[in-house]
C-alpha positions in Angstrom: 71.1 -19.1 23.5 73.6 -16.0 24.3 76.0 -17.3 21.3 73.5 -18.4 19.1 71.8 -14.4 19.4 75.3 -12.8 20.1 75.5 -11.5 16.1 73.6 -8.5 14.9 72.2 -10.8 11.9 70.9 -13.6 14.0 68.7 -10.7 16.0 68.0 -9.1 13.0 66.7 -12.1 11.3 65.3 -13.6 14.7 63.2 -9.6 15.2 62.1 -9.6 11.5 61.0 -13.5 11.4 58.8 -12.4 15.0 57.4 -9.3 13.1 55.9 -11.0 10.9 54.6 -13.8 12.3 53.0 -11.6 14.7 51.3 -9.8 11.7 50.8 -13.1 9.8 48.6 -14.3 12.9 46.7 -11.2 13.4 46.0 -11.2 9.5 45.0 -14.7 9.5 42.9 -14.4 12.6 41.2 -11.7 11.1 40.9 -13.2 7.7 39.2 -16.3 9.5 36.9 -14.4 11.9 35.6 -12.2 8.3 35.1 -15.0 6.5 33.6 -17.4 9.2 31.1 -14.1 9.8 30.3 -13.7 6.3 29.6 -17.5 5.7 27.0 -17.8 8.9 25.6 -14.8 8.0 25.2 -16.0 4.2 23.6 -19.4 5.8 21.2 -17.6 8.2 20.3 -15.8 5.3 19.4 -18.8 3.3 17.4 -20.3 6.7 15.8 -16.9 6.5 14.6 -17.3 2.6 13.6 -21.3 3.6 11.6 -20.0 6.2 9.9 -17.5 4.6 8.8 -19.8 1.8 7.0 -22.0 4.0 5.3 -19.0 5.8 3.8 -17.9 2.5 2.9 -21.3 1.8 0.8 -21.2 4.8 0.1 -18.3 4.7 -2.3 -19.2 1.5 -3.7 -22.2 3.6 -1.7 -24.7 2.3 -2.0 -27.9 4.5 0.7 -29.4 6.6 1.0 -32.2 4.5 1.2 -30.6 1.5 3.8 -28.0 2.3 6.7 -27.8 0.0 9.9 -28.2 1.9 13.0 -28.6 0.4 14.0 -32.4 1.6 18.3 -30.7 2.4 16.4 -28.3 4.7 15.5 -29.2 8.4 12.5 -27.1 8.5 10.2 -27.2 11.9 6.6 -25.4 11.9 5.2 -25.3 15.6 2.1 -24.2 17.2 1.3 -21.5 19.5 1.3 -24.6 22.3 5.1 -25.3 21.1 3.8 -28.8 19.4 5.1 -29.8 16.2 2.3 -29.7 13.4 5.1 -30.3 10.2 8.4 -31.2 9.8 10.9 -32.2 6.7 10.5 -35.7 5.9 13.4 -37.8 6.9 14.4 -35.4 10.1 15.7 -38.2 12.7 17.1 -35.4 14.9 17.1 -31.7 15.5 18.3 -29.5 18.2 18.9 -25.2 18.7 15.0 -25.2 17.9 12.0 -24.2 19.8 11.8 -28.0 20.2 13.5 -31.2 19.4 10.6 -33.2 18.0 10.8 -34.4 14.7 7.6 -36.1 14.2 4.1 -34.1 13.7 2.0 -34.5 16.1 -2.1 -34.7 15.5 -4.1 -31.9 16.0 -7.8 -32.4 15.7 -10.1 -29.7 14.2 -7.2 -28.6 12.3 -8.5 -28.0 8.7 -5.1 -28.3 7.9 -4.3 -31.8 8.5 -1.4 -33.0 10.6 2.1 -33.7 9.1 1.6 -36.6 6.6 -1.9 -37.4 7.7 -3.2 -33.1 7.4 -6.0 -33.4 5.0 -7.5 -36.9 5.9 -8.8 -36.4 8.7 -12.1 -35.5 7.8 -13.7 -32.0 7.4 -14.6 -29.7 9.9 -18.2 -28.7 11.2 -19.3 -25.6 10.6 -19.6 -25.3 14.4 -15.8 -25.8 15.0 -15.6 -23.5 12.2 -17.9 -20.8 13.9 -16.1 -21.6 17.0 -12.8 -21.3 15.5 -13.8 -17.6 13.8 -15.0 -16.7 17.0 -12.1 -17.4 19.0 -9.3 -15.7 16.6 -12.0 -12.4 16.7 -12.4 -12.4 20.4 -8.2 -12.8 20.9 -7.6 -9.0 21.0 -3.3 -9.5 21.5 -3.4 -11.7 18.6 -1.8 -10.0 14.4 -4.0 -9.7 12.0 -4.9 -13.1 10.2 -2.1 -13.9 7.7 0.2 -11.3 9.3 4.2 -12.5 9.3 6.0 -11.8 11.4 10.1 -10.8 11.5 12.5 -13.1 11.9 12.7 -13.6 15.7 15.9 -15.1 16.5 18.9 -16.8 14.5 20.6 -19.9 16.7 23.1 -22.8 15.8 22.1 -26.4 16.4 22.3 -29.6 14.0 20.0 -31.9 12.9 20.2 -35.5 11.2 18.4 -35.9 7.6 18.3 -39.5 6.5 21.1 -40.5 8.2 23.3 -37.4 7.7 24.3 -35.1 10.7 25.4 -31.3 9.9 25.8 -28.1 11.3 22.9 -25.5 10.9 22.0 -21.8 11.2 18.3 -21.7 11.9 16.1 -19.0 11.8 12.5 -18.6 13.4 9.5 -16.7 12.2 6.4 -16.2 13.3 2.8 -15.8 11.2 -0.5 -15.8 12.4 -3.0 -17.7 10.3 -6.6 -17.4 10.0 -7.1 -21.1 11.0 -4.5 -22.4 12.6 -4.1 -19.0 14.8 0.1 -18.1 15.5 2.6 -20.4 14.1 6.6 -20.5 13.8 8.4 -22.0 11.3 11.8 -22.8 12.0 14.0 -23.3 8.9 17.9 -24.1 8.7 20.9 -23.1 6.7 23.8 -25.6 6.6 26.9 -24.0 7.7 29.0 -26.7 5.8 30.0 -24.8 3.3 31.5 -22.1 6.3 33.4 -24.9 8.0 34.9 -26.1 5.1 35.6 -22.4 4.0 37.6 -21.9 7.2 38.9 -25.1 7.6 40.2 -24.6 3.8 41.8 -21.2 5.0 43.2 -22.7 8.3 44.9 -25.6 6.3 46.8 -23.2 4.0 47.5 -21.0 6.3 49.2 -23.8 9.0 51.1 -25.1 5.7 51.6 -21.5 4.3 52.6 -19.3 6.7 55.6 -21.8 8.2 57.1 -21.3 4.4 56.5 -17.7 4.4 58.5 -17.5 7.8 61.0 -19.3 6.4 61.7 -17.3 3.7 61.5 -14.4 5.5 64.0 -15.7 7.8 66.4 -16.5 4.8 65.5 -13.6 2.8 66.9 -11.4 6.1 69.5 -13.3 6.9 71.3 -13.0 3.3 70.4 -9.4 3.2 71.3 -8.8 6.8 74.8 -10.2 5.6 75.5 -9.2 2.5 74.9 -5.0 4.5 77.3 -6.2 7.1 79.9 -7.3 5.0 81.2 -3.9 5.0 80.8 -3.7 8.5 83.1 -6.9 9.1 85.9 -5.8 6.4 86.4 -2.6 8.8 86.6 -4.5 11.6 89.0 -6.9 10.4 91.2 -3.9 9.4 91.1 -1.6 12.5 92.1 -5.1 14.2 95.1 -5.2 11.4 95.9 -1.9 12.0 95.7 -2.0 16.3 98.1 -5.4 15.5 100.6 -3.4 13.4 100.3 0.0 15.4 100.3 1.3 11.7 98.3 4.4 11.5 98.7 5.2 8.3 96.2 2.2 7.1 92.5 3.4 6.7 89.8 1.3 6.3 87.8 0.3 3.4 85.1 2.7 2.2 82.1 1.4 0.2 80.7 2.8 -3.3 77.6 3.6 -0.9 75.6 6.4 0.4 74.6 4.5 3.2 75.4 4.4 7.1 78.0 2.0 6.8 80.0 4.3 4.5 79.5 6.8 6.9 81.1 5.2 9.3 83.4 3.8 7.2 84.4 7.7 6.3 84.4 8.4 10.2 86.5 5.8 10.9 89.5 7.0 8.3 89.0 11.0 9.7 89.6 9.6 13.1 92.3 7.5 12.4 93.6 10.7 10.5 93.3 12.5 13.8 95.1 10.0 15.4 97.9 9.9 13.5 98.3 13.4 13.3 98.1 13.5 16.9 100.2 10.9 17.4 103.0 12.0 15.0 103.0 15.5 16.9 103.6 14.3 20.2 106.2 12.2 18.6 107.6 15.4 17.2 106.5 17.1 20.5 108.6 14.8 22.3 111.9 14.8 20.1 111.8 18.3 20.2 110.9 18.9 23.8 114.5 16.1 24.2 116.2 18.4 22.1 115.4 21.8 24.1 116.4 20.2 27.1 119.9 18.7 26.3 121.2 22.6 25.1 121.0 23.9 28.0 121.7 20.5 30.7 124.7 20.2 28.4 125.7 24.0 28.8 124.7 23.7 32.2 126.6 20.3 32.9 130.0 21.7 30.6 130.2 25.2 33.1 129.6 23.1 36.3 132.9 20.8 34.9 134.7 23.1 34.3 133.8 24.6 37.7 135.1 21.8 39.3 138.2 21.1 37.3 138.8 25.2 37.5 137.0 26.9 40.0 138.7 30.1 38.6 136.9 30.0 35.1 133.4 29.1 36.5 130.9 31.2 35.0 128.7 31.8 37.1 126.2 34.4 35.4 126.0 32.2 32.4 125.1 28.7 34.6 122.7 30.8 36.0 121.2 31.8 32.9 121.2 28.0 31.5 119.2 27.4 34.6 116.0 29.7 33.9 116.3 28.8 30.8 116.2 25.4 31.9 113.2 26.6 34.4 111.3 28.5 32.0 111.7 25.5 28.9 109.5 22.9 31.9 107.5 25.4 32.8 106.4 25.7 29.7 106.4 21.7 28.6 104.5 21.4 32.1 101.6 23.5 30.8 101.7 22.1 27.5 101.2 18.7 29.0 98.3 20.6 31.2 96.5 21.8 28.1 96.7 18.4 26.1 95.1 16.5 28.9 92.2 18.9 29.0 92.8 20.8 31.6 89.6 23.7 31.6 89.6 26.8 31.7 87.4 27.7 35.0 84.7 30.5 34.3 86.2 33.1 37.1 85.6 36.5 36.2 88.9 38.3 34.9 89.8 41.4 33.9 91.4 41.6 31.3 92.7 45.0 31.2 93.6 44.6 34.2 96.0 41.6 33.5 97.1 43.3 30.1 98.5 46.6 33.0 100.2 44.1 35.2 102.0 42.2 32.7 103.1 45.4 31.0 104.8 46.8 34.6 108.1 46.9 34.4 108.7 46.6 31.1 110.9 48.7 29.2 108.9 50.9 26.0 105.8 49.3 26.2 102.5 51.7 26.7 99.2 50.1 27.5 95.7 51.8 26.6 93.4 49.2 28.9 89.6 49.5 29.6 87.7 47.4 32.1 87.2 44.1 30.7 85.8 41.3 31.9 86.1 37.7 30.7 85.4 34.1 32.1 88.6 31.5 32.4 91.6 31.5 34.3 93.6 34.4 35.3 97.2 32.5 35.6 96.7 31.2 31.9 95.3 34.4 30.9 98.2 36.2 32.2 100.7 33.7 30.4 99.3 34.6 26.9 99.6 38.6 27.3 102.9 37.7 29.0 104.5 35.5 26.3 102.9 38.3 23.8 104.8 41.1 25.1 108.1 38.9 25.6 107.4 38.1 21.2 106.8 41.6 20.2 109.6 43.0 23.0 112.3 40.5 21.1 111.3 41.8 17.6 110.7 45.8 18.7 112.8 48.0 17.1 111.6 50.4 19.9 108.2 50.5 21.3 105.7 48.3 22.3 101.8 49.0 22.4 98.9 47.2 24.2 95.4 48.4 23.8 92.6 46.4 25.6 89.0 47.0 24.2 85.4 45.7 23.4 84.2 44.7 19.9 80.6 43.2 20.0 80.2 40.5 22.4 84.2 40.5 22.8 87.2 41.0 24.4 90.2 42.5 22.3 93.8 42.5 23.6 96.0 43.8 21.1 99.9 43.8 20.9 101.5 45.4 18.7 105.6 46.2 17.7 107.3 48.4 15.7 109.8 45.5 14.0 109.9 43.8 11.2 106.8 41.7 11.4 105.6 38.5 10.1 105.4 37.7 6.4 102.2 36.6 5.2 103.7 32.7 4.5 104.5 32.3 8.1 101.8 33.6 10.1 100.2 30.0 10.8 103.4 28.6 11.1 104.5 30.8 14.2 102.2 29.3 16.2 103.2 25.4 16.3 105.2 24.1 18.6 108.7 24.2 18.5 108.7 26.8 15.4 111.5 29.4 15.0 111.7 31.7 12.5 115.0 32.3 10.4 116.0 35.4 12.1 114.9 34.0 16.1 116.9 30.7 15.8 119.4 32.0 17.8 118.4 30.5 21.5 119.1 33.7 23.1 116.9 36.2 21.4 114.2 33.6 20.2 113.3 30.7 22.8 112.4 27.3 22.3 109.4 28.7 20.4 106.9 27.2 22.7 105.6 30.6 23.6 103.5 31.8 20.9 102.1 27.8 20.6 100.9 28.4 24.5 99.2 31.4 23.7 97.3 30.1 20.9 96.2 26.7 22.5 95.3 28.8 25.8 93.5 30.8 23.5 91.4 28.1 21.7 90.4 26.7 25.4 89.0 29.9 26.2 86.3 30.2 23.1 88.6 33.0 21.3 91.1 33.4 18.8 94.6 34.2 18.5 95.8 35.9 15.1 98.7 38.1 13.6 98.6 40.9 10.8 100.7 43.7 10.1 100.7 46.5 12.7 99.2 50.2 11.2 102.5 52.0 12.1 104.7 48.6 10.7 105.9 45.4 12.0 103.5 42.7 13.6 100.1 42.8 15.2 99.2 39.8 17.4 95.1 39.9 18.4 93.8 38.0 21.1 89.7 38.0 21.1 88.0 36.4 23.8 84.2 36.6 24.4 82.8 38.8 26.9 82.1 37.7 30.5 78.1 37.0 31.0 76.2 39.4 33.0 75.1 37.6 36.3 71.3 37.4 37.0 
């Protein structure tokens, strides 16, 4: 069941197919239960209107026998006593009446007759008569004569006419005569017509909505496909391109506005991303190689030689390969750092502070530092100003300023030298990795031009900037902006 599902189309299909069933059953239900209501209502109706017929035929003193009842109709007209004093001819059974008789039964002093034999029976005295009058006046509870009365109460039964049974809706209402004192006629309206209504409806809808499911189900499935298709081509090409280890392959991009060229777009600026990252720490690598042999190969030539001629061993100059050597990790070490994500911290530094230490010591540099205070970490901190002031003290011609200040919400450290400066063209390039300019390729006065690539990366991690423009008195102007410390609560 887990493979059969396992695809996005088979549980989109399977959730769509369930959806509508769900609202194909509530619709039918309801559809069924409307028209099943209607249809009893229209046949308790129609019991109603039979009914009523035969109360105004009595009503006018019509006898029993003589009544006009519709021979399709199980009509019932009973007593006060519950006996049966008419009935429709041919009723063999009856039941969800007042009673199940079906035959009259004989009533004497009736003036009305009794079922088939009212009106034959003789006439009656004009003492029964007297007696009659004078029991419907003394009845004080009883309507007034030829009063009718609402319909009392609709119920379901059946009945058997001539040999055929059906379903009714009967209705009972009462009228008080001035003869025949309070009777009830109970009249029925076939519900046939309602159970073949519904059974129509539940035929077409056991045939019908199977069909419509199924066409649903196909109708999704194709669509479900032919919107995935994209989907599949980019999965069959990242798995190309994971094969090949070829990241300059992107994946296909559909003529679409929809989700799937969205993702399709992701997909190619991340495998953008990754090749660009992936082709700089190639480069970072091959360059970092090429740093390091210089000076082990320097180092490695002097110690030689050394050996061979203790005499010539320069000392000073091994020594020199070796910080070089020191400072060239160091700074491939916190490279490595900063690419894994190392954070920042959020200790309070001041930054001011850190600009005056870093400046101590240093030949024809002047600082101008307020109090400053900004979150991160002081040793990274410090190795920006620090790698600053070792750029701008290579390029001086003779001074060397730092000025530490607020702007807004920031921090701004700037350094500033009195050289040549940067030209416009280069001022982005400075700050990758491994960049020298023309005039600071020699080792000695320029690094491995890691420095200035530190400091900008160190930078970014913070939430600030670093940037370059020419400095007001000449040569190069290298801002650092960090934002401002938050005030504790």
């Amino acid at each position: 069941m887990r493979r059969l599902f396992g695809s996005v189309r088979s549980r989109a299909t399977l959730a769509a197919t369930l959806v509508v069933a769900v609202a194909l059953v509530a619709a039918g239900a309801a559809v069924l239960l409307s028209l099943r209501s209607n249809l009893i209502d229209q046949a308790g109706n129609d019991a109603e209107r039979t009914a009523q017929n035969v109360v105004a035929q009595l009503t006018a003193g019509k006898p029993y026998d003589q009544l006009d009842i519709d021979d399709d109709s199980p009509v019932q007209v009973v007593d006060a006593n519950g006996t049966l004093v008419a009935a429709t001819e041919d009723l063999e059974r009856i039941s969800g009446t007042g009673t199940d008789a079906v035959k009259p039964q004989p009533r004497e002093g009736d003036t009305g007759g009794t079922g088939t034999t009212a009106g034959s029976g003789g006439e009656d005295t004009d003492d029964d008569a007297d007696d009659d009058k004078g029991d419907a006046s003394g009845d004080d509870t009883a309507q007034d004569a030829g009063e009718i009365g609402e319909v009392s109460e609709l119920t379901d039964g059946s009945a058997t006419i001539d040999g055929d049974t059906a379903d009714y809706r009967f209705a009972a209402v009462p009228v008080d005569t001035d003869d025949r004192g309070t009777l009830t006629v109970y009249a029925g309206g076939s519900l046939e017509a309602e159970q073949s209504a519904v059974n129509t409806a539940l035929t077409v809808m056991l045939i019908g909505f199977p069909l419509l499911l199924g066409v649903v189900a196909a109708v999704t499935w194709l669509v479900t496909r032919r919107a995935l298709r994209p989907v599949e081509g980019i999965r069959s090409e990242m798995a190309a391109i994971t094969a090949s280890e070829d990241l300059a392959r992107r994946v296909p991009e559909p003529d679409t506005h929809d989700e799937v060229a969205r993702l399709a777009r992701t997909t190619n600026e991340t495998l953008a991303a990754l090749e660009t990252s992936v082709e700089r720490q190639r480069r970072f690598v091959a360059d970092a190689s090429h740093e390091l042999r210089s000076p082990i190969a320097s180092l490695r030539t002097q110690l030689e030689v050394g050996v061979a001629h203790p005499e010539l061993l320069d000392v000073p100059g091994a020594v020199e390969d070796t910080v070089r050597l020191q400072r060239l990790a160091a700074d491939l070490l916190l490279l490595a750092r900063l690419d894994a994500g190392e954070g920042p911290g959020d200790k309070r530094v001041d930054l001011g502070e850190v600009a005056r230490r870093e400046a101590r010591g240093r030949e024809n540099v002047t600082v101008e530092a307020e109090v400053v205070e900004v979150a991160g970490s002081r040793g990274q901190l410090e190795r920006v100003l620090g790698n600053l002031l070792d750029n701008a003290q290579r390029h001086a011609r003779e001074t060397v300023t730092v000025s530490v200040g607020r702007d807004g919400d920031w921090a701004v450290a700037a350094v500033a030298d009195d050289g040549d400066g940067v030209a416009e063209a280069d001022r982005e390039r400075i700050f990758e990795r491994f960049v020298r300019l023309d005039e600071a390729r020699a080792r000695d006065d320029g690094g491995a031009g890691l420095g200035l690539a530190i400091a900008r990366d160190v930078a970014a991690r913070h939430g600030g900037t670093l940037t370059v423009r020419d400095a007001p008195a000449g040569g190069a102007l290298f801002e650092l902006r960090l934002p401002l410390a938050q005030i504790r609560q």
